[in-house]
C-alpha positions as CSV (number, residue, x, y, z in Angstrom):
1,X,-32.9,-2.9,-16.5
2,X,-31.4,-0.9,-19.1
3,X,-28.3,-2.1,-21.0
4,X,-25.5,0.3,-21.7
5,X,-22.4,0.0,-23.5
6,X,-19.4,1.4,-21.2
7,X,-17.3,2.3,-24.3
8,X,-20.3,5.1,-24.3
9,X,-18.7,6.8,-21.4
10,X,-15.3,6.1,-21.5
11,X,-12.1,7.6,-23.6
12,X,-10.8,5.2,-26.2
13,X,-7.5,5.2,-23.9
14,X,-9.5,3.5,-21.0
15,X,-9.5,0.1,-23.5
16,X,-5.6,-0.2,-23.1
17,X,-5.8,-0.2,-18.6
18,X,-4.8,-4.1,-18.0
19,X,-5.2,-5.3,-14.7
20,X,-2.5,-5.8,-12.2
21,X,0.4,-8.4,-12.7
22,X,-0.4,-8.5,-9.1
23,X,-3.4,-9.6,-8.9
24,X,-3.5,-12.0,-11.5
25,X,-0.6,-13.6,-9.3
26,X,-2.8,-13.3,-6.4
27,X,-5.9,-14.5,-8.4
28,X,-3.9,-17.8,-9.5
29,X,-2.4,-18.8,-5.4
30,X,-6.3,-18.2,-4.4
31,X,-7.2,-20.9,-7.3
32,X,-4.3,-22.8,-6.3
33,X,-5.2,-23.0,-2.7
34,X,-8.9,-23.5,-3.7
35,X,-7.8,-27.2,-5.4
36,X,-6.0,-28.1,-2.0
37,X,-2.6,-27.0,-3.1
38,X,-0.7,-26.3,0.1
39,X,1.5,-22.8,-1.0
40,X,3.5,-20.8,1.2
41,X,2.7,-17.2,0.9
42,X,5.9,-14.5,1.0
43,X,3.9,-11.1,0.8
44,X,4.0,-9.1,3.2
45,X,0.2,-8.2,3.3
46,X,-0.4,-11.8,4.4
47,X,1.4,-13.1,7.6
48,X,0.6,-14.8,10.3
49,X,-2.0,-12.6,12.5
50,X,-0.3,-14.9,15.7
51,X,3.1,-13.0,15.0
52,X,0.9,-9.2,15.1
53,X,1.8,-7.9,18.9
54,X,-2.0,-7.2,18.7
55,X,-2.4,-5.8,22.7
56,X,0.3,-3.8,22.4
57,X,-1.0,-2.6,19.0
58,X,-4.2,-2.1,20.6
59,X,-2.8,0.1,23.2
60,X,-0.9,1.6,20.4
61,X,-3.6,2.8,18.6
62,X,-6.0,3.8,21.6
63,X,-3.2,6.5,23.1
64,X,-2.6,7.6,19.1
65,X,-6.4,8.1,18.3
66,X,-6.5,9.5,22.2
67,X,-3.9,12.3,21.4
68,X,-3.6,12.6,18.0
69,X,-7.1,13.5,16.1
70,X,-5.5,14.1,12.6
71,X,-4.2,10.4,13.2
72,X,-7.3,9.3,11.0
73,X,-7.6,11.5,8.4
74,X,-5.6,11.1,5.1
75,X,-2.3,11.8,4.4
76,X,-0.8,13.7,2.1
77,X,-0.9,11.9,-1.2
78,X,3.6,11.7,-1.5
79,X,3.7,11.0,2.2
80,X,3.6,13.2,5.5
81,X,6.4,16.1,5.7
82,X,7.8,15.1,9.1
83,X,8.4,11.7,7.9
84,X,9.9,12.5,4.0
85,X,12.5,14.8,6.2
86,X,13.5,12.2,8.7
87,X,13.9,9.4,6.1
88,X,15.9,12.2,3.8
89,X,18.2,13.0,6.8
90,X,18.7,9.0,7.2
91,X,19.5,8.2,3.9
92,X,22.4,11.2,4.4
93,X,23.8,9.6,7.7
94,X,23.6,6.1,6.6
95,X,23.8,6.4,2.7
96,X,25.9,8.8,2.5
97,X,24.1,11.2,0.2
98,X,21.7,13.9,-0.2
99,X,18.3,13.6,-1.2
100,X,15.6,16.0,-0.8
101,X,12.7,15.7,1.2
102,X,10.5,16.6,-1.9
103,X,12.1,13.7,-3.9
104,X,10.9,11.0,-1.4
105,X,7.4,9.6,-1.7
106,X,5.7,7.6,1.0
107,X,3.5,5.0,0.5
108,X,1.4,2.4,1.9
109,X,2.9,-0.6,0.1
110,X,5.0,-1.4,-3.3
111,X,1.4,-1.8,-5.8
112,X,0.7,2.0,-4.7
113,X,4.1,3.1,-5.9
114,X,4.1,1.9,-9.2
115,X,1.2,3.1,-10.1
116,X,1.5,7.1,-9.0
């Protein structure tokens, strides 16, 4: 095997990337949970899968990947048009004020966001 030093192949800059306040919170409640420490878990990305309609998700998904073939390729990477407008018109009615479709981004969760 050869050895190679990564510093070889990466910008200087690449030294200061830390990892994710995240997932060091994330790391620590799996350690936690490891030593028999009973936690109670508020993210959203870990719920009880008995709460997850999962028929009627099932269905769901079947009539969408049935009708809709675009349904599983990627978005666009600030969110799909149809859905920046609608939530642009929303914030106007219930808001009260204006905000441009091309100001809205769309992602799939809060970690995503942050970083873009």
């Amino acid at each position: 095997m050869i050895s190679m030093e990564y510093e070889t192949f990466l910008a200087g800059r690449a030294n200061w990337i830390r990892g994710s306040a995240l997932a060091d919170v994330m790391k620590k409640a799996a350690e936690l949970k490891e030593q028999g420490k009973e936690l109670i878990s508020l993210s959203a990305g870990d719920s009880d899968p008995n709460f997850i309609p999962r028929e009627a998700l099932g269905e769901l998904t079947k009539e969408i990947l049935e009708n809709i073939p675009a349904s599983v390729m990627y978005t666009p990477a600030n969110g799909i048009p149809e859905l920046r407008e609608e939530l642009s018109k929303f914030i106007e009615k219930y808001e009260g004020y204006k905000v441009s479709p091309d100001d809205i981004i769309v992602t799939v969760g809060g970690t995503g966001s942050s970083t873009s």
